[in-house]
VEXDREN-2710 file (C-alpha; in Angstrom, 1 decimal):
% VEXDREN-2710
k/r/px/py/pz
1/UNK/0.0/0.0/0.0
2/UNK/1.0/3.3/-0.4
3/UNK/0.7/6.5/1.8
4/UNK/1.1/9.9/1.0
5/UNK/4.6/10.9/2.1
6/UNK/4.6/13.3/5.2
7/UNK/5.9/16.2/3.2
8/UNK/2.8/16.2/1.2
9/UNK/1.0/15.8/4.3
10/UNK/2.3/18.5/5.9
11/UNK/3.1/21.2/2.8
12/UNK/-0.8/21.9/3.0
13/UNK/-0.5/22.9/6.6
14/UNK/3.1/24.6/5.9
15/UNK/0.6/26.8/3.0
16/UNK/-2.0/27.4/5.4
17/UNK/0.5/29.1/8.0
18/UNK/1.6/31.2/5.5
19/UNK/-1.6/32.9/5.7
20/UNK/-1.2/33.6/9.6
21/UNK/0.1/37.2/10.9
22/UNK/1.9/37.5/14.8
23/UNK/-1.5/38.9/15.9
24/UNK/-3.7/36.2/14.5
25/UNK/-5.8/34.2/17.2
26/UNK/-5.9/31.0/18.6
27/UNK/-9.3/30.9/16.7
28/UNK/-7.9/31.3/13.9
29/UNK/-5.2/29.1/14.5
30/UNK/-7.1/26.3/15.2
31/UNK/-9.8/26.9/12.2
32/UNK/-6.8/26.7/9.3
33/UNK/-5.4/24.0/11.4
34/UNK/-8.6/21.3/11.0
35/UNK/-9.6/22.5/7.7
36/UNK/-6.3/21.8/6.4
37/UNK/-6.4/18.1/8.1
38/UNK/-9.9/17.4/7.0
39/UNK/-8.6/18.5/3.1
40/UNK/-5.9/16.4/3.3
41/UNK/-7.8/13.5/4.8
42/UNK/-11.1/13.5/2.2
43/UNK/-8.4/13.6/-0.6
44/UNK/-8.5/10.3/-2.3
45/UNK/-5.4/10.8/-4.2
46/UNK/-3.6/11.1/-1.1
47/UNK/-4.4/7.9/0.8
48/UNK/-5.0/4.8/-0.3
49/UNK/-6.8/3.9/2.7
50/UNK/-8.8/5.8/5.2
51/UNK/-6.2/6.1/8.1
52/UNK/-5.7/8.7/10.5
53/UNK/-2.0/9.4/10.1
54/UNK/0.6/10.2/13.0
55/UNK/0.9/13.8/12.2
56/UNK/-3.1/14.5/12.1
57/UNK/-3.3/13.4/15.8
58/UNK/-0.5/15.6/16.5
59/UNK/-1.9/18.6/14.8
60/UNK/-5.1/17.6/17.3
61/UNK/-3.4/17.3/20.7
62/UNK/-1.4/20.8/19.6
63/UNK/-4.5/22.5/18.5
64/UNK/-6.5/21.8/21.6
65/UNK/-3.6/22.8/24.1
66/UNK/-3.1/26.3/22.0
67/UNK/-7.2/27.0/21.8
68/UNK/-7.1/26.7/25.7
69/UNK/-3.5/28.1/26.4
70/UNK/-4.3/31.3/24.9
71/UNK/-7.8/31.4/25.6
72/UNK/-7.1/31.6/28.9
73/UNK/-3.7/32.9/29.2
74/UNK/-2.9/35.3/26.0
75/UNK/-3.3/38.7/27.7
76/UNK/-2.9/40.6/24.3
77/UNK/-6.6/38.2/23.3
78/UNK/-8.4/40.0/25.7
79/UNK/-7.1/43.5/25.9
80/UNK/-9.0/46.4/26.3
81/UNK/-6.6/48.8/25.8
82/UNK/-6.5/51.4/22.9
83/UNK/-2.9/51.2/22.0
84/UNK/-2.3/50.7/18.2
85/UNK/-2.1/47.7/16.8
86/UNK/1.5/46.7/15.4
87/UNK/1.3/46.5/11.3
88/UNK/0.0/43.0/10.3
89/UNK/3.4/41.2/9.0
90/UNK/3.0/37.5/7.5
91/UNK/5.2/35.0/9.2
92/UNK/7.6/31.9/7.7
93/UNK/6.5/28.3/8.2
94/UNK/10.0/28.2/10.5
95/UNK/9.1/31.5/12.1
96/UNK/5.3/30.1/13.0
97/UNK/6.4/26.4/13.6
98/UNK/9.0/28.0/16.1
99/UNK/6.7/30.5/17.7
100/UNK/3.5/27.7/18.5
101/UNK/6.4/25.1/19.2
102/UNK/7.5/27.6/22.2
103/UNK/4.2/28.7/22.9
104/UNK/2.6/25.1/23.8
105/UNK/5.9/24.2/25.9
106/UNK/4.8/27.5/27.8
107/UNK/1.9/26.7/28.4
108/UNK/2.9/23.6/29.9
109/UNK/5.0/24.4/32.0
110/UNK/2.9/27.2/33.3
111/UNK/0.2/24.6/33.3
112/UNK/2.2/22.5/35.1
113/UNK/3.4/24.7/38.1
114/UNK/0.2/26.0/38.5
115/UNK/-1.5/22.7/38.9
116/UNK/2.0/21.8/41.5
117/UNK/1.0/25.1/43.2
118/UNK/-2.7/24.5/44.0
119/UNK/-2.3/20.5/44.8
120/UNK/1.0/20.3/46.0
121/UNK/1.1/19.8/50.2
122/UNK/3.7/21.0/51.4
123/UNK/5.2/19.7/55.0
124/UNK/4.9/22.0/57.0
125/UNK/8.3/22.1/59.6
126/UNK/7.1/23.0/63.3
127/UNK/9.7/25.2/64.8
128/UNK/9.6/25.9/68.5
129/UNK/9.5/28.9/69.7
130/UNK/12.0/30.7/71.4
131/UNK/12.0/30.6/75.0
132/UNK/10.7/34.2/76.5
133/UNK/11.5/35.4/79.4
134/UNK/8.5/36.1/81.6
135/UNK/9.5/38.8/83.9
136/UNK/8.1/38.1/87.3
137/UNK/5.4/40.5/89.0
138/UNK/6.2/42.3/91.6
139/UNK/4.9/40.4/94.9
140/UNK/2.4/42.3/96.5
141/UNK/2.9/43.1/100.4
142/UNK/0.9/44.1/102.8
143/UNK/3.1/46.7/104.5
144/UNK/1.0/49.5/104.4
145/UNK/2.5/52.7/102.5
146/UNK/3.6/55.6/104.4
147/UNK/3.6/58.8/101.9
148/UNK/6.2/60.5/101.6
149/UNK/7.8/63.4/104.5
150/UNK/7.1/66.6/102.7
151/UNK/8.2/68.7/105.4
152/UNK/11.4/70.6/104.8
153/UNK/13.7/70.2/107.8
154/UNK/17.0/71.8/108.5
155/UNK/19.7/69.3/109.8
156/UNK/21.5/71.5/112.4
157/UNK/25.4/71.0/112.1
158/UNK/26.9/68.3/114.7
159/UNK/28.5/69.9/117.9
160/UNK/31.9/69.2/117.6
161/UNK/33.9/71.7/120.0
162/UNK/35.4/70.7/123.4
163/UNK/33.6/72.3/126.3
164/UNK/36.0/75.0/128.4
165/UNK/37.8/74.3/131.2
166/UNK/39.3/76.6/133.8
167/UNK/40.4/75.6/137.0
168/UNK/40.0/78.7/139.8
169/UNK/40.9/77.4/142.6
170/UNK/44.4/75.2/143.6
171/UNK/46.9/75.8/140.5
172/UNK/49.5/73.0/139.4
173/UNK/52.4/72.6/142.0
174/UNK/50.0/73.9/145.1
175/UNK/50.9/72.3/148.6
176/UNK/48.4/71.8/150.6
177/UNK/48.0/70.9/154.4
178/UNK/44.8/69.2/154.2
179/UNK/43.6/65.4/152.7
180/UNK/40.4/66.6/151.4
181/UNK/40.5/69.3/148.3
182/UNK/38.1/71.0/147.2
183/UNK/38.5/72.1/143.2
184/UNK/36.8/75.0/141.3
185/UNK/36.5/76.1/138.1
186/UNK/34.1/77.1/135.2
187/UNK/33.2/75.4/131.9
188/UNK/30.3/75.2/129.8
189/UNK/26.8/75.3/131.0
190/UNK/25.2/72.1/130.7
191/UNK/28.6/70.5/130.9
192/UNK/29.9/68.2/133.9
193/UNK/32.9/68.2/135.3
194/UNK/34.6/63.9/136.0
195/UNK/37.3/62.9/138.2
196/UNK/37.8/59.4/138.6
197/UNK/34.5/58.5/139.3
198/UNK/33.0/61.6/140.9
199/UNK/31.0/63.8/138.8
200/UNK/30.3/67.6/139.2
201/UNK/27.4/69.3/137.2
202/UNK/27.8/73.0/135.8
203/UNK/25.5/75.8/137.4
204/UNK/23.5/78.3/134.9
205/UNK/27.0/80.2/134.6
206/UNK/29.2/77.0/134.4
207/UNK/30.5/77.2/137.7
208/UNK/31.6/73.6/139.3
209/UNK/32.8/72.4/141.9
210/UNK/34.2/69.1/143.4
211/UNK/35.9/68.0/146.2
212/UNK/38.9/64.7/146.2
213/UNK/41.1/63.2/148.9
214/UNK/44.5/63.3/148.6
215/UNK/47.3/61.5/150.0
216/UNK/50.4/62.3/151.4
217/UNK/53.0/63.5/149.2
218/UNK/52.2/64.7/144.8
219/UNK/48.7/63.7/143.7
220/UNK/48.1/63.9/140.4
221/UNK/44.7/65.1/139.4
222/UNK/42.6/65.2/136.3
223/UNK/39.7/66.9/135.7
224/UNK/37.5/66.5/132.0
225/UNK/34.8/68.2/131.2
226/UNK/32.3/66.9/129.2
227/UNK/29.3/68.9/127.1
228/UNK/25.9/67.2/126.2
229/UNK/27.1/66.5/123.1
230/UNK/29.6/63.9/124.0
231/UNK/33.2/66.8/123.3
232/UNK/35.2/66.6/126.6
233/UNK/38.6/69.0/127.3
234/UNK/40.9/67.5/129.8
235/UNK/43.3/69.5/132.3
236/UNK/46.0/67.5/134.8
237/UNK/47.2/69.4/137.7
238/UNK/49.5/68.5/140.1
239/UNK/48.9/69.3/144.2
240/UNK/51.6/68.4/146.8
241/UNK/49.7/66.9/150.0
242/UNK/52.0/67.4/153.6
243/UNK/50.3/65.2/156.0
244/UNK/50.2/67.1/159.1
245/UNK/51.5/65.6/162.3
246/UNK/48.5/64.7/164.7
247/UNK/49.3/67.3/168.2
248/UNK/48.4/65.8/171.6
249/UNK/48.3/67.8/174.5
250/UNK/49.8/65.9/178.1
251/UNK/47.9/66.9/181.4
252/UNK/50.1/67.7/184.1
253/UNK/51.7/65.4/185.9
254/UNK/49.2/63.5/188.3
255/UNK/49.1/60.3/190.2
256/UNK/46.9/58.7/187.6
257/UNK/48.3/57.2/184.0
258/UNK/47.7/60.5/181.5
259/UNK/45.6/59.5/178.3
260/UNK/46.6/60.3/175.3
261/UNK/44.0/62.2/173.0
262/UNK/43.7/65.3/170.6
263/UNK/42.6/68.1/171.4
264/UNK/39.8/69.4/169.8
265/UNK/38.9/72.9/168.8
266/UNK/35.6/75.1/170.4
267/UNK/32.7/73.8/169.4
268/UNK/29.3/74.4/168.8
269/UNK/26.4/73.1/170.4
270/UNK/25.8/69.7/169.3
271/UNK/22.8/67.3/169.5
272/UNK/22.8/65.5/172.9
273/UNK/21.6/62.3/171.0
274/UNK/24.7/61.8/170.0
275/UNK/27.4/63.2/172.2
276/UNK/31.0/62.7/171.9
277/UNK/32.8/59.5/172.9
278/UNK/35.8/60.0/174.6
279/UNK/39.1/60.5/173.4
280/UNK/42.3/58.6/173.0
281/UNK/43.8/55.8/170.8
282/UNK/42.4/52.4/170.6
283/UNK/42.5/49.1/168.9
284/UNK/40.3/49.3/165.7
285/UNK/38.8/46.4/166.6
286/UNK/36.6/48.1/169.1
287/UNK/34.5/49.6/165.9
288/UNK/34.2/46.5/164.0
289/UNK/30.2/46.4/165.4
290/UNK/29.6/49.6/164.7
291/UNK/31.3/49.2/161.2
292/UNK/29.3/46.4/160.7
293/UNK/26.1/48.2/161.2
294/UNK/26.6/51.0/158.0
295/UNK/29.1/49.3/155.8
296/UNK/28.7/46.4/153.5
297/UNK/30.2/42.7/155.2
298/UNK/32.9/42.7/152.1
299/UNK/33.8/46.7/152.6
300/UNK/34.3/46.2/156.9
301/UNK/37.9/45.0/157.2
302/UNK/38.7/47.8/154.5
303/UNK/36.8/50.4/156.6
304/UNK/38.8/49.2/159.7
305/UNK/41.9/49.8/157.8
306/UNK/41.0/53.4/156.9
307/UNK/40.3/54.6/160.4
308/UNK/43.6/53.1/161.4
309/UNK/45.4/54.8/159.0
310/UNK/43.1/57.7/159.5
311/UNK/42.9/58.6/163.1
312/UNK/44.8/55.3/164.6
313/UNK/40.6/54.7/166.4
314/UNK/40.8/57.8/168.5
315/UNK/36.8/59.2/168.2
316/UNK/38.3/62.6/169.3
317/UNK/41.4/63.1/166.6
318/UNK/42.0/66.3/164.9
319/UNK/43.8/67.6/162.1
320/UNK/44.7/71.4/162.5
321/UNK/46.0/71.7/159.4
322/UNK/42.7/70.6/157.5
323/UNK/40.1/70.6/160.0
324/UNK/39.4/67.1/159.6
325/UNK/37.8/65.2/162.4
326/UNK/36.4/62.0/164.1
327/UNK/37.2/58.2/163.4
328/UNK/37.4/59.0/159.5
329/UNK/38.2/62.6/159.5
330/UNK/35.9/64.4/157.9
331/UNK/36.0/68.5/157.2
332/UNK/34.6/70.6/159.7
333/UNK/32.7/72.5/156.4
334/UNK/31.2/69.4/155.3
335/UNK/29.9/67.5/158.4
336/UNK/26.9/68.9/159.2
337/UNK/25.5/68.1/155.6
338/UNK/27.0/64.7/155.8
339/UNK/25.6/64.3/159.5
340/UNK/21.9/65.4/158.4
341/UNK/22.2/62.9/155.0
342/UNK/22.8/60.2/157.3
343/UNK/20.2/60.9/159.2
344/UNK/22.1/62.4/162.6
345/UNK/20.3/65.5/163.4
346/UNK/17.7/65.7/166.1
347/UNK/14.1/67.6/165.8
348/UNK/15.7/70.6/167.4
349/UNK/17.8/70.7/164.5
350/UNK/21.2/70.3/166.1
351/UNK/24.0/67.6/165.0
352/UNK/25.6/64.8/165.6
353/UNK/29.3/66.2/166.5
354/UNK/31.4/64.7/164.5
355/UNK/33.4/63.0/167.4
356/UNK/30.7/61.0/168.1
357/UNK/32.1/57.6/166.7
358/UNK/28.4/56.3/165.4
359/UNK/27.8/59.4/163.5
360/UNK/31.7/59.3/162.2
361/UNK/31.4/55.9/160.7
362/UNK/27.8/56.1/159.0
363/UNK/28.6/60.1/157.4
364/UNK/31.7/57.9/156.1
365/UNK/29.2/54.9/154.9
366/UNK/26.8/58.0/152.8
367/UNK/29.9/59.8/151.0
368/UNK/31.9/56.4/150.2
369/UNK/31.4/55.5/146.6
370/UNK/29.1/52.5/145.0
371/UNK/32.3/51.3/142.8
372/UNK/35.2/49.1/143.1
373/UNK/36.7/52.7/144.1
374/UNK/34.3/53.2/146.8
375/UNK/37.3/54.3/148.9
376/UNK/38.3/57.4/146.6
377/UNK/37.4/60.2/149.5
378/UNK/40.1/58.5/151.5
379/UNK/42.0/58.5/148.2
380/UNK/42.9/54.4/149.1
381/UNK/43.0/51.6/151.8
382/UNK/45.2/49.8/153.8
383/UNK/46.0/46.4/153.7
384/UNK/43.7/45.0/156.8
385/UNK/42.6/41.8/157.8
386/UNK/41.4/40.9/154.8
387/UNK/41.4/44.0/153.2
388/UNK/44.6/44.2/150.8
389/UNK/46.5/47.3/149.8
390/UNK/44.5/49.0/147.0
391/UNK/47.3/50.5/145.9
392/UNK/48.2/47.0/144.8
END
């Protein structure tokens, strides 16, 4: 059998694309495409039997995709615009052949992804977040708020001066014939005055006063004021003590045995409650009872010691020199205060005298110190019993 060659079955398609301009449509393709196949096809001098060759169902499948490809794709189809049309220019069978050959892969390939696109699932990759940080509210409390001071206050500048200190009576390098010294001065008002553990408070002018005991021979003494607000001046002084020598006066020669005692200066009237005991020296044992009575049981032996050292236990000794009387020798100037604060003074209003050895030993009691230096107005004790040496 014969067939028509393909060049004679495709020189009638090659002569209807020579009729086709770049702006024909797919219409128009598709219309010259089939007529030329169905020409072709009904010729019986070109086939000897009916058979639909290779190249028809080509032409079909390439006809179909280019109708719907540009149909739906071909923006210059549909355009609206009012630009001018390019001049109509006819197009080779290579040029056209070329043109619908690139045209169909187009459309496939747009075909193609856009089908991929809208049915295509693609995984989807969880990523965790990032951790935040949470920042932590604030804990309520259930302190209650105080608002805040609003009133202006003026922070008056910290004392920081020393107080003044002038000693006015006893200088440094005095001698002085009696044990108990009385010191003067001035300083600040509101200040006090410390010596060792005796205090003395400043009058409205910032007078002071304060009396110590001294010994025999150089006594040092300090004296420190100190203001309210906690400044304190210091002054050291030093007063020479010369214990005077204790005078007894000898009756006249009789047949009896003389007793030895001091003789005491005029006095005043004195309370006959409490009159004086008599006079001469005795063992200090014979006022341990009477010690016993005011002093503290730890403080007795101590206390025995001083009036031994003091007045060697004679009720009645006397100091010229210093005025200082009695058992413990205290100063004529001070005694009646000391004899009222320990409660020797009658209704009448008269004292204890101060040779009275009760009255002697309990003013000593009130003026002796709470401390470990409870002895200071004596200035320090003897070793006695078992009292030892405070001065170590």
């Amino acid at each position: 059998m014969l067939y028509a060659t393909s060049t004679d079955t495709l020189s009638g398609t090659c002569r209807c694309w020579r009729a086709l301009t770049a702006e024909s449509t797919p219409i128009e393709y598709a219309s010259l495409v089939l007529s030329s196949a169905r020409k072709h096809t009904r010729d019986p001098r070109r086939y000897v039997r009916p058979r639909i060759p290779l190249a028809y169902a080509g032409l079909l499948v390439i006809a179909l995709v280019a109708v719907i490809g540009f149909a739906a794709f071909s923006p210059s189809s549909f355009s609206t615009t009012n630009e001018t049309a390019a001049p109509t220019t006819l197009l080779a069978p290579q040029t056209a052949s070329a043109r619908i050959a690139s045209a169909v892969l187009a459309i496939r390939v747009a075909d193609a992804e856009t089908r991929v696109a809208t049915t295509e699932v693609r995984p989807t990759t969880t990523t965790e977040p990032a951790p935040v940080a949470i920042a932590e509210a604030p804990v309520p409390t259930t302190e209650e708020t105080v608002p805040p001071d609003t009133t202006t206050t003026t922070t008056k500048p910290r004392d920081t001066t020393p107080p003044p200190l002038k000693i006015t009576s006893h200088s440094n390098g005095d001698t002085v014939n009696w044990s108990y010294v009385i010191f003067r001065g001035t300083s600040e008002a509101g200040a006090f005055v410390r010596s060792g553990p005796f205090d003395a408070d400043t009058d409205e002018d910032g007078h002071w006063s304060l009396g110590l005991v001294m010994v025999d021979g150089d006594n040092r003494v300090i004296l420190t004021a100190i203001d309210p607000a906690g400044n304190s001046r210091e002054l050291k002084i030093t007063v020479h003590y010369d214990e005077p020598q204790t005078t007894t006066t000898r009756a006249a020669p009789t047949t009896t045995k003389p007793s030895s005692t001091t003789t005491a200066p005029a006095q005043t009237t004195w309370s006959p409650l409490w009159p004086a005991d008599s006079g001469g020296i005795r063992n200090v044992e014979t006022w341990r009872p009477l010690v016993e009575q005011y002093w503290a049981a730890d403080r007795v032996d101590c206390v025995l010691g001083i009036i031994k050292k003091e007045s060697r236990g004679d009720p009645r000794a006397y100091n010229s020199s210093s005025g200082a009387e009695g058992l413990m020798q205290h100063l004529t100037k001070y005694w009646k205060g000391r004899a009222a604060a320990a409660g020797f003074r009658d209704s009448n209003g008269l004292y204890a005298t101060p040779y009275n050895a009760e009255a002697n030993i309990a003013a000593g009691a009130h003026i002796a110190g709470s401390g470990a230096d409870w002895y200071t107005p004596w200035n320090y004790h003897p070793a006695y019993g078992s009292c030892p040496d405070s001065r170590g």
